[in-house]
C-alpha positions in Angstrom: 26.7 -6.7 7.1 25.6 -6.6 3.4 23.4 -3.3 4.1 25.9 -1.9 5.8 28.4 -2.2 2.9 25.7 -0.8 0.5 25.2 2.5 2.9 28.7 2.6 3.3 29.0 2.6 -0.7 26.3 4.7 -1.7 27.9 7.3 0.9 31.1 7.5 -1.1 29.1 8.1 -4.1 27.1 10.6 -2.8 23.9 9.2 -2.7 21.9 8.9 0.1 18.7 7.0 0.5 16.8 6.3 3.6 17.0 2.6 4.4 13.7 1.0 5.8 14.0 -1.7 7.9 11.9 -5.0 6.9 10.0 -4.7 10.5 9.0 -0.8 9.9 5.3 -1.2 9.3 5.0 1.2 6.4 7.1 -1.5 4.2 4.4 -3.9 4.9 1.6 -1.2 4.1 3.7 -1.0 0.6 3.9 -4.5 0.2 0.1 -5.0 0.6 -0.6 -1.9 -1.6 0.9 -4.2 -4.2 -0.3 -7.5 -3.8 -3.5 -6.0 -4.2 -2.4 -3.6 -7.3 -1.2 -7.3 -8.6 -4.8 -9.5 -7.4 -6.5 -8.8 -10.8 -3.0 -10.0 -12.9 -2.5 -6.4 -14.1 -0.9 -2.9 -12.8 -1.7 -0.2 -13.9 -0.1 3.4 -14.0 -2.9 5.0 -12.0 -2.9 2.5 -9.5 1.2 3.2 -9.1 -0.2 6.8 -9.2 -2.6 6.5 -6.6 0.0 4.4 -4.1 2.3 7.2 -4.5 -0.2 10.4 -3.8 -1.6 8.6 -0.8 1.6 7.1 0.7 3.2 10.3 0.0 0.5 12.6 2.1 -0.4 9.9 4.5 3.2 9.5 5.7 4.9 13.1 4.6 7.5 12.0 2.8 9.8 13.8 0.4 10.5 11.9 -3.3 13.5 10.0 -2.1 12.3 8.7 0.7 9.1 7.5 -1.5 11.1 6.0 -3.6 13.2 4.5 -0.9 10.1 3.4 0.9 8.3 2.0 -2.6 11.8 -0.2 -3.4 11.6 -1.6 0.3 7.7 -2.6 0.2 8.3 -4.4 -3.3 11.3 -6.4 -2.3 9.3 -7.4 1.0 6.3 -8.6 -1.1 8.7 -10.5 -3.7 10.1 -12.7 -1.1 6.2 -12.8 0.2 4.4 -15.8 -0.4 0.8 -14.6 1.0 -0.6 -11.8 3.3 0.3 -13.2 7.0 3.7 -12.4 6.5 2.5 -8.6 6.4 -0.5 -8.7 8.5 0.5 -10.5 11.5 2.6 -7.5 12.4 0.6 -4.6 11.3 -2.3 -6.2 13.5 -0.1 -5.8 16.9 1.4 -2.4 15.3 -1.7 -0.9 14.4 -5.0 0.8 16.4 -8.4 -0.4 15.3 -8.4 2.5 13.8 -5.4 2.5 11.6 -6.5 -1.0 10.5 -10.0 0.4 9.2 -8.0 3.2 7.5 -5.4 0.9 5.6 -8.2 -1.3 4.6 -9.9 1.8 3.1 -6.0 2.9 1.6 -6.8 -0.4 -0.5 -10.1 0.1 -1.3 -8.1 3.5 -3.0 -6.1 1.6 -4.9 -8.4 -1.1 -6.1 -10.8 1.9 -7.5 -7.8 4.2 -8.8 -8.4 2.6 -12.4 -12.6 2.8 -12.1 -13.2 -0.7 -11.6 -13.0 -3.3 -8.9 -12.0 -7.1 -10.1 -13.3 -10.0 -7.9 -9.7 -11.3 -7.0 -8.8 -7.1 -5.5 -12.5 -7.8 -3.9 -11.0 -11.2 -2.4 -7.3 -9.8 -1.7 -8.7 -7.3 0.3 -11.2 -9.3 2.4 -8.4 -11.7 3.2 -6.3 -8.8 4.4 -9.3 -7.6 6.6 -10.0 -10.3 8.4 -6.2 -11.0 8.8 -6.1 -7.0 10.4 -9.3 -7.9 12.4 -11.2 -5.3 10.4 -14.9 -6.5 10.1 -16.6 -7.1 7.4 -19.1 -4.2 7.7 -16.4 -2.0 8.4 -14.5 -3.2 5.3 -17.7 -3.2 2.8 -18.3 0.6 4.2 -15.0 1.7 3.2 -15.6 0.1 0.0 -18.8 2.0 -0.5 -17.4 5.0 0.7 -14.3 5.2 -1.9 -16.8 4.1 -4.5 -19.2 6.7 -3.7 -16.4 9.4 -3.5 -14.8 8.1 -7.4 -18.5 8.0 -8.5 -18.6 11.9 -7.9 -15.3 12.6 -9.4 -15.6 10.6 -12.6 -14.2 7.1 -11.2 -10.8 7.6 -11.5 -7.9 9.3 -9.5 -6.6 11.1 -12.3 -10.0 12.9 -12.2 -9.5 13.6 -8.9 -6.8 16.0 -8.9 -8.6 17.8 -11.8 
């Protein structure tokens, strides 16, 4: 009833922003993104700037529905109080595939600011074997997003240059 009263309101005032509903698997994507942006106690700009480019291209969204889609995935992880909460629907949502290639959408994020921490290392291997992603396949998306920042400079604002 509450988010129907805040639609309702925002539509008198002219604004309209996509809703995502807490089920929609791209929030818990977001939500992930972040608790791993968080595992090494710091977030950085580039790592907010990296989320955005990929989510942006992997799902083709304009800015407001980014935006939309960045505010749902943060309140989800708030109220999170560890990874299951995210992964156990992802992992029925999700082909093996898709759950190799958000495992590697981490592994961007973690290397956006050049460096990988231990506790990104360790928020990320939980998250794998919570996907069902193996740990080979996990450790070669590492290497390959290491290998690819090594080339352009180790960090994704040298990417776009």
């Amino acid at each position: 009833m509450f988010e129907r009263l805040q639609q309702f309101l925002a539509g008198l005032s002219g604004e309209h922003k996509p809703a995502f509903a807490a089920d929609d698997p791209r929030v818990s994507v977001i939500a992930l993104c972040i608790q791993v942006m968080e595992a090494d106690g710091q977030v950085l700009d580039v790592e907010r700037a990296a989320l955005r480019k990929h989510v942006k291209e992997h799902y083709d969204l304009e800015a407001s529905e980014l935006e939309a889609l960045i505010a749902a995935g943060t309140d989800a992880e708030s109220e999170a109080i560890d990874f299951f909460r995210f992964t156990s629907g992802l992992k029925r949502q999700l082909t093996e595939e898709q759950k190799v290639d958000l495992v590697g959408l981490l592994w961007e994020i973690v290397y956006a600011d050049g460096e990988r921490s231990e506790m990104e290392d360790h928020a990320i291997w939980r998250i794998a074997d919570l996907l069902g992603v193996s740990g080979r396949e996990r450790i070669m998306k590492r290497q390959e997003v290491a290998g690819r920042m090594a080339e352009t400079g180790g960090s994704e604002e040298n990417q776009d240059a």
